[in-house]
C-alpha positions as CSV (number, residue, x, y, z in Angstrom):
1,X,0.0,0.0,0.0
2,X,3.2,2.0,0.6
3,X,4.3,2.2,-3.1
4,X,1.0,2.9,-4.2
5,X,0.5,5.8,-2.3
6,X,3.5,7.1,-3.0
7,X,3.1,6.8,-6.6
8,X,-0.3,8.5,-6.3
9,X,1.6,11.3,-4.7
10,X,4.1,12.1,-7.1
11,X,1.5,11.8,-10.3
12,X,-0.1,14.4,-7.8
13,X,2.9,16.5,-7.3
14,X,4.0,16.6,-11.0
15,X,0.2,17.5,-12.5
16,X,-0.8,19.9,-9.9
17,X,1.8,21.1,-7.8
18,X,3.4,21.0,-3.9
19,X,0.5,22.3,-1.7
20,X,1.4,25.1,0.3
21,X,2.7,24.9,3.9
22,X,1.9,27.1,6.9
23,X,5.5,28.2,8.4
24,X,4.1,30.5,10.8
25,X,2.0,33.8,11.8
26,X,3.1,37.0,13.4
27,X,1.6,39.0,16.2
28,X,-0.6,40.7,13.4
29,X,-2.3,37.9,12.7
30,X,-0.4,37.2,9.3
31,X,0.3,33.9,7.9
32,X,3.2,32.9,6.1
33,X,3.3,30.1,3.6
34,X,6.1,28.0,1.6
35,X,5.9,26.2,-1.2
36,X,8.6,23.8,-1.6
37,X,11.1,23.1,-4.9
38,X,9.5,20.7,-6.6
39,X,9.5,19.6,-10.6
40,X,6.9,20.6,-13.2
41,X,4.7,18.6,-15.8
42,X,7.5,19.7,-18.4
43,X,9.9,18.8,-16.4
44,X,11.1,22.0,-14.8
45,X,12.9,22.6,-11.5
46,X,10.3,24.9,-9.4
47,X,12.5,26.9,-6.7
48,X,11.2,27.4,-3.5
49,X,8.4,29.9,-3.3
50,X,7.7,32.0,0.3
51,X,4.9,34.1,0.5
52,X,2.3,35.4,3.2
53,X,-1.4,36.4,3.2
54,X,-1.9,39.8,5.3
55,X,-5.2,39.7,7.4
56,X,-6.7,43.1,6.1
57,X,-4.7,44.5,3.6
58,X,-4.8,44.3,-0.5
59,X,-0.9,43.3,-1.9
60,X,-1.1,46.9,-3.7
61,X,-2.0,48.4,0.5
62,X,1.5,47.3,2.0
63,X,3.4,49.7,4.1
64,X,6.7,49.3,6.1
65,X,5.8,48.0,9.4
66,X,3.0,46.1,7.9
67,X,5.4,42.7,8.6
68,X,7.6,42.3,11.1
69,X,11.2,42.4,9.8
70,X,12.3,38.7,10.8
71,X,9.7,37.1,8.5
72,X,10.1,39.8,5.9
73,X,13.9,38.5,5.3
74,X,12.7,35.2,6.0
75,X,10.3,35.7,2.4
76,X,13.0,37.6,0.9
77,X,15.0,34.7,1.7
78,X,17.5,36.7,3.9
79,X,17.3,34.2,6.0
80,X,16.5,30.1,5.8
81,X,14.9,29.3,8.8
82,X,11.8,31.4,9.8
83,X,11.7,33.4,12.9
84,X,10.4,32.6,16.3
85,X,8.1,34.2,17.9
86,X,10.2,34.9,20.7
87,X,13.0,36.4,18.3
88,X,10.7,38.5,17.2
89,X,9.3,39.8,20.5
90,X,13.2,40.2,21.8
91,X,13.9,42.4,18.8
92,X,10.9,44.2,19.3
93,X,11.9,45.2,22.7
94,X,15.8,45.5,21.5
95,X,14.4,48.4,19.1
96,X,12.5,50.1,21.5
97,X,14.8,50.5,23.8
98,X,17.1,51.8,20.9
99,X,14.6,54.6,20.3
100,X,14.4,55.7,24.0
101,X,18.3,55.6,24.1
102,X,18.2,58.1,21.0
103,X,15.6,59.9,22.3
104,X,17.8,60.4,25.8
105,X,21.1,61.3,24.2
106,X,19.2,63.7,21.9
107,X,17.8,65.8,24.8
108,X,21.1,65.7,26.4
109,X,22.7,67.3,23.2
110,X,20.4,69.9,22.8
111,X,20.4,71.0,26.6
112,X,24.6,70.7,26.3
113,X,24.6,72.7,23.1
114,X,22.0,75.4,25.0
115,X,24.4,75.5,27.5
116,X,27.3,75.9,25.4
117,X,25.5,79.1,23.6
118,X,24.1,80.7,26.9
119,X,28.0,80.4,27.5
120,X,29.4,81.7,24.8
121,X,31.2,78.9,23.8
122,X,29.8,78.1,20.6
123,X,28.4,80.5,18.4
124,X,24.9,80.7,17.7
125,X,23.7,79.4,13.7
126,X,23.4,82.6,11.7
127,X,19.6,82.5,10.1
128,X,19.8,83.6,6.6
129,X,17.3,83.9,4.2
130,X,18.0,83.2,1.0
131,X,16.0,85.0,-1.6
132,X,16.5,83.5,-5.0
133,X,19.3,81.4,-6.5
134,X,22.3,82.3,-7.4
135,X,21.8,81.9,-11.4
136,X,18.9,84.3,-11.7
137,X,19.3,87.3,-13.6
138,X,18.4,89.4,-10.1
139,X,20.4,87.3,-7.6
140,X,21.0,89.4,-4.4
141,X,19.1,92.6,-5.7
142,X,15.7,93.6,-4.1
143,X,13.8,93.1,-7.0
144,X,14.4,91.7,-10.8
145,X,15.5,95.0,-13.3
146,X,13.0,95.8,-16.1
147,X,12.4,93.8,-18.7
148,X,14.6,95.2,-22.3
149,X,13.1,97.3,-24.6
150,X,12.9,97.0,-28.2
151,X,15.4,99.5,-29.8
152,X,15.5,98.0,-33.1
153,X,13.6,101.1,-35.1
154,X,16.4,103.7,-33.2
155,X,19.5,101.4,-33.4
156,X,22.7,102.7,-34.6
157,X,25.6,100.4,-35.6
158,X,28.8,101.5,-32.8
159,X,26.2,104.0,-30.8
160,X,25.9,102.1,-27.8
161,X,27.7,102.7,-24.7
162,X,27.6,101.1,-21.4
163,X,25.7,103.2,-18.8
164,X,27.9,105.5,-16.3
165,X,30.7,105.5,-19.3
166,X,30.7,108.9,-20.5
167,X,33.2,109.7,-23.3
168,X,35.7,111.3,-20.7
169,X,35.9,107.7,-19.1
170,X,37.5,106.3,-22.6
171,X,40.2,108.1,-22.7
């Protein structure tokens, strides 16, 4: 009975397929599925395929944060062996303790560098304003000059002369 059923298995496997396997679920609620390498009707080697199926969310909804990053690398396959639940809750507390460390030695630097101004030992930033960019035509003038005038009724060939130069500048 034995070799039958295992024959009956693997004219299962090559016509439809490995059925999918439950690996795990998160603390969402998530559940996370393999399908292992297997061959085709044709012949072809299948690789492993790892996927999960999100409790309330379309596949075009996801958002970081959505999946916890343990199984995340474990689909990407980052990682062979999925995560535990316990890895995951250890991280989770790892990172938050992380943020609270940032948090505390970011308060400490801004009452150090307060104390360093009040002190006058580090001068304060300069606030500038910057009003336009550098390649405009009006770049550090109050307002943008006129726009030019059509002289091309009036114009003389060798006439022109910059403003402010009078003849008694081209000497």
């Amino acid at each position: 009975m034995t070799r039958a059923w295992q024959a009956l298995r693997a004219l299962r496997l090559r016509l439809v397929g490995p059925t999918k396997e439950l690996v795990g679920t998160d603390q969402f609620g998530n559940k996370y599925y393999r399908v292992p390498k297997h061959e085709s009707r044709a012949g072809q080697i299948i690789p492993e395929r790892r996927f999960v199926e999100a409790v309330s969310r379309e596949a075009y909804q996801y958002q970081t944060g959505d999946f916890p990053a343990e199984w995340e690398a474990w689909i990407r396959k980052k990682r062979e062996d999925p995560p535990t639940i316990e890895e995951i809750l250890k991280n989770e507390s790892y990172r938050e303790e992380m943020k609270q460390k940032v948090k505390d030695v970011s308060e400490k630097d801004k009452l150090l560098q307060a104390k360093e101004y009040e002190e006058g030992l580090v001068a304060e930033p300069s606030h500038t304003q910057v009003k336009g960019h550098a390649s405009a035509t009006y770049y550090g003038k109050k307002e943008p000059s006129q726009d030019p005038t059509s002289t091309a009724n009036t114009f003389q060939p060798g006439a022109w002369m910059p403003p402010g130069s009078g003849s008694s500048q081209n000497k």
